[in-house]
FIMARLUM-728580 format. One line per 5 residues: number of its first residue (from 1); their letters; for each residue x, z, y of N, C-alpha, C, CB. Coordinates in nm, 4 decimals, decimal comma. Glycine has a CB too. Layout:
BEGIN
NUM	A	X:Z:Y:X:Z:Y:X:Z:Y:X:Z:Y  ...
***
This chain:
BEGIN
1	XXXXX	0,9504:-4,8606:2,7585:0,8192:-4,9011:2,8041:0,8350:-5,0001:2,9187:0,7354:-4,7788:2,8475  0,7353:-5,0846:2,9497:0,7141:-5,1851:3,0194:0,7162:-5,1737:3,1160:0,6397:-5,2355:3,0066  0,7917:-5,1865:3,2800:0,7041:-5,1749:3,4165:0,6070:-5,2391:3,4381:0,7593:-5,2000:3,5216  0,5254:-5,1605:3,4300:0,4019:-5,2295:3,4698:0,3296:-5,2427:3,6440:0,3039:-5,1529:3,3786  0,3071:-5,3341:3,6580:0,2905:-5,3336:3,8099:0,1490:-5,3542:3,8296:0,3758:-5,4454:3,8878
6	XXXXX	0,0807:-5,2696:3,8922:-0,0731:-5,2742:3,9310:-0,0947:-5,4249:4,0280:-0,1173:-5,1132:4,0352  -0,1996:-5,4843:3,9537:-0,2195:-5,6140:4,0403:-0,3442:-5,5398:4,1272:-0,2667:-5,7806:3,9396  -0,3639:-5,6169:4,2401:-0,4563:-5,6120:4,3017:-0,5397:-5,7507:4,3235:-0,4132:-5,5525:4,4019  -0,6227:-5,7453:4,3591:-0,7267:-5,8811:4,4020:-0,7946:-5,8675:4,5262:-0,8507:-5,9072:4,2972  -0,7505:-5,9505:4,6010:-0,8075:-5,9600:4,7929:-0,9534:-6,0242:4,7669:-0,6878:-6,1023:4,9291
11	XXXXX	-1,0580:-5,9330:4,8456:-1,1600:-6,0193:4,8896:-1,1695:-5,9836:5,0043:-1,2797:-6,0219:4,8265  -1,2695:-6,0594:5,0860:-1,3502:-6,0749:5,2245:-1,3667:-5,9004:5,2995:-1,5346:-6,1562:5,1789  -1,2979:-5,8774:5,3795:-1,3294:-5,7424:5,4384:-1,4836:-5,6990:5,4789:-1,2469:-5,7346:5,5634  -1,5677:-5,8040:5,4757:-1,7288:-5,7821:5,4875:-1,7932:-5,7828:5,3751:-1,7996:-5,8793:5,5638  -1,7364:-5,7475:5,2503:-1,7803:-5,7275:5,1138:-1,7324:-5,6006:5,0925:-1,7328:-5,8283:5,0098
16	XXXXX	-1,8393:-5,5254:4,9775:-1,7901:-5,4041:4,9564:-1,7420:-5,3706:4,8620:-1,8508:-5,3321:4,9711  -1,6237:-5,3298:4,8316:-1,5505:-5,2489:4,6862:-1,6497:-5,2186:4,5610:-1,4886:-5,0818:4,7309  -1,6088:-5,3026:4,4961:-1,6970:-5,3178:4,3615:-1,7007:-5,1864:4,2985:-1,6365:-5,4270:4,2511  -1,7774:-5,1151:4,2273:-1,7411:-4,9463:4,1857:-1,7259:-4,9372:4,0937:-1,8171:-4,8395:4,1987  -1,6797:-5,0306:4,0156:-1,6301:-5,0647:3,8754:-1,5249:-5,1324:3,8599:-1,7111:-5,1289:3,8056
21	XXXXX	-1,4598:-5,1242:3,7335:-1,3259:-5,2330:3,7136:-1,3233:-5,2391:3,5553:-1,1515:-5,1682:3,7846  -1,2534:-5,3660:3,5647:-1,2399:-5,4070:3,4418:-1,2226:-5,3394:3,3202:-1,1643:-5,4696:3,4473  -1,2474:-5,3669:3,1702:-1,2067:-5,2566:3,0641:-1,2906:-5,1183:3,0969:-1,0316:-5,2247:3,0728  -1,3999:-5,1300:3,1776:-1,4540:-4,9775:3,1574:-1,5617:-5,0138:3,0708:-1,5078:-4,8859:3,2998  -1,6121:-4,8856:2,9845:-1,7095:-4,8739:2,8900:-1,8251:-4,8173:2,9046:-1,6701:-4,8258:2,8042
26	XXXXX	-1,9213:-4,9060:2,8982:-2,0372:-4,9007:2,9688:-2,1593:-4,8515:2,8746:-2,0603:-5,0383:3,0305  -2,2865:-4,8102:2,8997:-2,3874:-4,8067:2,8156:-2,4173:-4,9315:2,7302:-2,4915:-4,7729:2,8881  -2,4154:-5,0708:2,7973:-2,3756:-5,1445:2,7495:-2,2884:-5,2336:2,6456:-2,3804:-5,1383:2,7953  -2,1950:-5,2308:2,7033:-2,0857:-5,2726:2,6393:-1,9402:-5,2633:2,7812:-2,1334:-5,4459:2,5675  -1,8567:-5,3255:2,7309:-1,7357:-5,3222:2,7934:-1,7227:-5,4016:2,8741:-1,6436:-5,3296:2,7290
31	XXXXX	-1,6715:-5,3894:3,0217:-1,6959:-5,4882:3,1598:-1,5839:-5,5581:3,1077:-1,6841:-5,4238:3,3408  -1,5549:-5,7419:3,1320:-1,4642:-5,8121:3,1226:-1,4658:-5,9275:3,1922:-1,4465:-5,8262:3,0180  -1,5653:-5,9140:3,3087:-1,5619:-5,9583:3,4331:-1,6221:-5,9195:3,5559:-1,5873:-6,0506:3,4226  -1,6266:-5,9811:3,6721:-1,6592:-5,8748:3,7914:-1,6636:-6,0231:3,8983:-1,5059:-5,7169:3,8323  -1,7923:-6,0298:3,9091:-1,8294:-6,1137:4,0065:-1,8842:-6,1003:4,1363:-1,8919:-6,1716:3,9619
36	XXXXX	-1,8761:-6,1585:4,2491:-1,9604:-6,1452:4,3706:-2,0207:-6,2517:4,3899:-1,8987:-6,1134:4,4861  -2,1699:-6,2213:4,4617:-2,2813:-6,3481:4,4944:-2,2725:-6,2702:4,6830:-2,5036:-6,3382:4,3670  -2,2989:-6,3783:4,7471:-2,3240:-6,3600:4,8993:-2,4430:-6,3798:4,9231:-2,2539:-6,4408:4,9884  -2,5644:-6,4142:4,7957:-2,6700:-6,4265:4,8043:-2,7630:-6,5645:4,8376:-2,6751:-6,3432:4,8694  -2,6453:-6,6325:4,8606:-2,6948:-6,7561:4,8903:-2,7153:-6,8643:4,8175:-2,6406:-6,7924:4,9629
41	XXXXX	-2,7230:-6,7487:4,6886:-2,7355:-6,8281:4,5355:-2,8773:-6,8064:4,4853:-2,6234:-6,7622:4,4085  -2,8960:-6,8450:4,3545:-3,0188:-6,8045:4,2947:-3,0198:-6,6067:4,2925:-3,0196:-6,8896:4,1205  -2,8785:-6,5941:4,2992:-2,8479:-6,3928:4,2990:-2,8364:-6,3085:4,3890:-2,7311:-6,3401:4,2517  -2,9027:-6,1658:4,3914:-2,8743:-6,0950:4,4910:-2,7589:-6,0822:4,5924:-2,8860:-6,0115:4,4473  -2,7529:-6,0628:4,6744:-2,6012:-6,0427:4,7421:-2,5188:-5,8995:4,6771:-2,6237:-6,0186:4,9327
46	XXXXX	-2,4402:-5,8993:4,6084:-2,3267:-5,8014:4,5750:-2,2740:-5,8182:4,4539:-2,3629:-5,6669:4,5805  -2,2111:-5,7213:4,3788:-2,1022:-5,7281:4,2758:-2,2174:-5,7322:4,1287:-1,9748:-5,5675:4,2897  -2,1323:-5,8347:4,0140:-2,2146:-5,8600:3,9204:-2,0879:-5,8359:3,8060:-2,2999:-6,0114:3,9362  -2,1514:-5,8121:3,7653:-2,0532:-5,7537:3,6029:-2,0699:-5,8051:3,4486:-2,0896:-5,5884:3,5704  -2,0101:-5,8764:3,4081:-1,9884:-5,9742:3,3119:-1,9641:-5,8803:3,1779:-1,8602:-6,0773:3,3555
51	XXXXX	-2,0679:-5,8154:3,1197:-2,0625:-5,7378:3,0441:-2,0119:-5,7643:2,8326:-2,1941:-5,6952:3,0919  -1,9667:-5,7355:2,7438:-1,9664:-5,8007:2,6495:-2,0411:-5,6819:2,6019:-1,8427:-5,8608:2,5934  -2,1681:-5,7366:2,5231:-2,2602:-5,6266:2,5037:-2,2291:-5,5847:2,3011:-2,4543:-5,6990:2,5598  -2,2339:-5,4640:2,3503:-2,1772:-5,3796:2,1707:-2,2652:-5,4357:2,0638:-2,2087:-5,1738:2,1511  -2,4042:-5,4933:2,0951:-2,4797:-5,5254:1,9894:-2,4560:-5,6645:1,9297:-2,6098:-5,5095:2,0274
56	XXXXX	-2,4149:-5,7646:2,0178:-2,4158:-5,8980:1,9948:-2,2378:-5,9839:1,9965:-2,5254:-5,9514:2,1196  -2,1968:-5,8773:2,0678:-2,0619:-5,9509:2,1560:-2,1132:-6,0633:2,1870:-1,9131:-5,9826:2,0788  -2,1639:-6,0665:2,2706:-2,2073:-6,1895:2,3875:-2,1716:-6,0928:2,5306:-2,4196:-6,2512:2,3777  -2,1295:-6,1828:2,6284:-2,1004:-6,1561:2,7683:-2,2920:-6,1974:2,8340:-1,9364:-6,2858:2,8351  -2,3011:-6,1176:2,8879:-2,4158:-6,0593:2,9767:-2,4127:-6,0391:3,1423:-2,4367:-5,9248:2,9230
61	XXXXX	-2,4664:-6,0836:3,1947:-2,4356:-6,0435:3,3543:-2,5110:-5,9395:3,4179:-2,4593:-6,1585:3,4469  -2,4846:-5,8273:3,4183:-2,5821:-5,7516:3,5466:-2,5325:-5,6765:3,6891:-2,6576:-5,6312:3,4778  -2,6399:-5,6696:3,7455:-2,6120:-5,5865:3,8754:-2,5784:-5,4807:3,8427:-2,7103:-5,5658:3,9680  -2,4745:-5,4652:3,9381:-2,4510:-5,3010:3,9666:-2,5036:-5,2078:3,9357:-2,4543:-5,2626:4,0626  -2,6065:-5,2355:3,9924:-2,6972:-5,0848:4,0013:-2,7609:-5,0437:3,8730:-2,8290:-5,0925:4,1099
66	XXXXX	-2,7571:-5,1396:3,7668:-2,7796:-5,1480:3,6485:-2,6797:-5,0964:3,5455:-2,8058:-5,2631:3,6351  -2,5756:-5,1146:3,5797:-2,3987:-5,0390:3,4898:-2,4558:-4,9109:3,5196:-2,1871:-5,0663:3,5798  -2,3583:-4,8626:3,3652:-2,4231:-4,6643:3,3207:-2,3043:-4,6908:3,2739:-2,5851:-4,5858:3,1935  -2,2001:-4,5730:3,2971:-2,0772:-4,5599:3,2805:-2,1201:-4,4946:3,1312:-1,9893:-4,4765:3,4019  -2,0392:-4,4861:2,9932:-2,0768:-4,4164:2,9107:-2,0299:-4,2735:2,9094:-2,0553:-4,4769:2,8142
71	XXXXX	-2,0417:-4,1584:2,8807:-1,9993:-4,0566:2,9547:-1,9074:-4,0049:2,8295:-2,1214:-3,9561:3,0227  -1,8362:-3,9091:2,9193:-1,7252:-3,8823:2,8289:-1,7381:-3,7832:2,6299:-1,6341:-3,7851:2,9512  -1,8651:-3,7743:2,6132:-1,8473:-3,7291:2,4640:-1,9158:-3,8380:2,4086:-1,9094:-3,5792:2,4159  -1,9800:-3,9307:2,4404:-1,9794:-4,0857:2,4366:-1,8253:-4,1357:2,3775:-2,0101:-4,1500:2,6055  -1,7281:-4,1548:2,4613:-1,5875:-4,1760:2,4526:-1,5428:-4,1074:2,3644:-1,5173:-4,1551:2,5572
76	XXXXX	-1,5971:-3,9856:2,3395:-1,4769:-3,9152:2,1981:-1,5289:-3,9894:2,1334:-1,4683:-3,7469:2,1221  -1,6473:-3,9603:2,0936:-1,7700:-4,0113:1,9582:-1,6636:-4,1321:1,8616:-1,9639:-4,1282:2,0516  -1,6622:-4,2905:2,0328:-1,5897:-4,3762:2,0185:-1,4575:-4,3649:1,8916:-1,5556:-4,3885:2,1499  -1,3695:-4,2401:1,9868:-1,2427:-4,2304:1,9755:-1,2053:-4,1907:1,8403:-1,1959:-4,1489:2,0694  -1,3185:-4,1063:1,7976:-1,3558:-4,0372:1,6763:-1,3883:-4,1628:1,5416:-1,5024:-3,9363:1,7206
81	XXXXX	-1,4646:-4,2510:1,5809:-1,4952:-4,3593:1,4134:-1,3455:-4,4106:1,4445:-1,6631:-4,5337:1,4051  -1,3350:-4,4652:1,5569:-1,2275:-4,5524:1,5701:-1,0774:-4,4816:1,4696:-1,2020:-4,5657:1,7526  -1,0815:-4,3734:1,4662:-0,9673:-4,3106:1,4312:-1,0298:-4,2708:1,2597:-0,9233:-4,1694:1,5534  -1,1400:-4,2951:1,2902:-1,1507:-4,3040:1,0645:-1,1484:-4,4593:1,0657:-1,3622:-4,2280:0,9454  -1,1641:-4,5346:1,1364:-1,1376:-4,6497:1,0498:-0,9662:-4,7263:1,0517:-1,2552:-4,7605:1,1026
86	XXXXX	-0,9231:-4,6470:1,1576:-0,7599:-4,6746:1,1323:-0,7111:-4,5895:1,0097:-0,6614:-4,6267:1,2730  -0,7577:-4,5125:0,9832:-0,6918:-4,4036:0,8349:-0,7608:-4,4794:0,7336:-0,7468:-4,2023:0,8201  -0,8617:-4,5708:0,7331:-0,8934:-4,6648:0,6024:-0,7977:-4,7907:0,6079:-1,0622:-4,7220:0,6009  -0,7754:-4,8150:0,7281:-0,7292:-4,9271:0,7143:-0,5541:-4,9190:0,6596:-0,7612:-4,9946:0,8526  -0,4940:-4,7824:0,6924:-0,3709:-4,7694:0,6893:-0,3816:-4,6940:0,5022:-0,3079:-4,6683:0,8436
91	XXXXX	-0,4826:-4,6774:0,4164:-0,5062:-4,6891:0,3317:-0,4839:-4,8306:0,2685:-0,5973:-4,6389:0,3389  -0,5111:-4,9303:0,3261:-0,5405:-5,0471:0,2346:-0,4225:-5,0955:0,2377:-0,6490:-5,1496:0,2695  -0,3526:-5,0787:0,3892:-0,2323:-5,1312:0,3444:-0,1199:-5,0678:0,2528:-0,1802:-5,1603:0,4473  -0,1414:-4,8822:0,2024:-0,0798:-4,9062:0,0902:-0,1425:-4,9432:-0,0254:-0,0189:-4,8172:0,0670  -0,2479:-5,0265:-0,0640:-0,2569:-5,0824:-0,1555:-0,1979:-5,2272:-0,1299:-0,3795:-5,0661:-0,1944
96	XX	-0,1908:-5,3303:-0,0563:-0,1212:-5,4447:-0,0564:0,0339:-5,4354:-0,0015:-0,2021:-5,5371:0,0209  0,1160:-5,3076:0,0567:0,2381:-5,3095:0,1070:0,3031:-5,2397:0,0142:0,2529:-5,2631:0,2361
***
């Protein structure tokens, strides 16, 4: 196996720790970015989350306070099709292997 080394990312000590991170699975869809506004934009001041939403796969932006973690029998549910559609798929390949 790989060493894998945890990256980190520095911001501004007067900003606050985003309460999310990347690859988490959301009511939404799956976070695959993580932005900050200081407000001095058209956007609130704090952390914005670049969502790829399950219905469209389009990336989406929302606030924080808006992310709903999906909860964990949510995640089996997931874990559960995901694992019938690898036993179809490992079907097909013994029909073409």
């Amino acid at each position: 196996m790989k060493n894998r080394s945890r990256k980190t990312i520095s911001y501004p000590a007067n900003w606050s720790a985003p309460v999310y991170q990347f690859g988490q699975l959301t009511t939404k869809g799956c976070i695959l970015g993580i932005e900050y506004s200081n407000g001095n934009s058209y956007k609130l001041e704090g952390w914005f989350y670049w969502v790829e939403t399950s219905s469209d796969k389009e990336l989406e932006m929302f606030m924080e306070d808006k992310i709903e973690l999906l909860a964990p029998s949510q995640i089996k549910e997931l874990i559960e099709a995901r694992a019938a559609e690898i036993e179809i798929l490992k079907g097909q390949l013994n029909f073409v292997g």
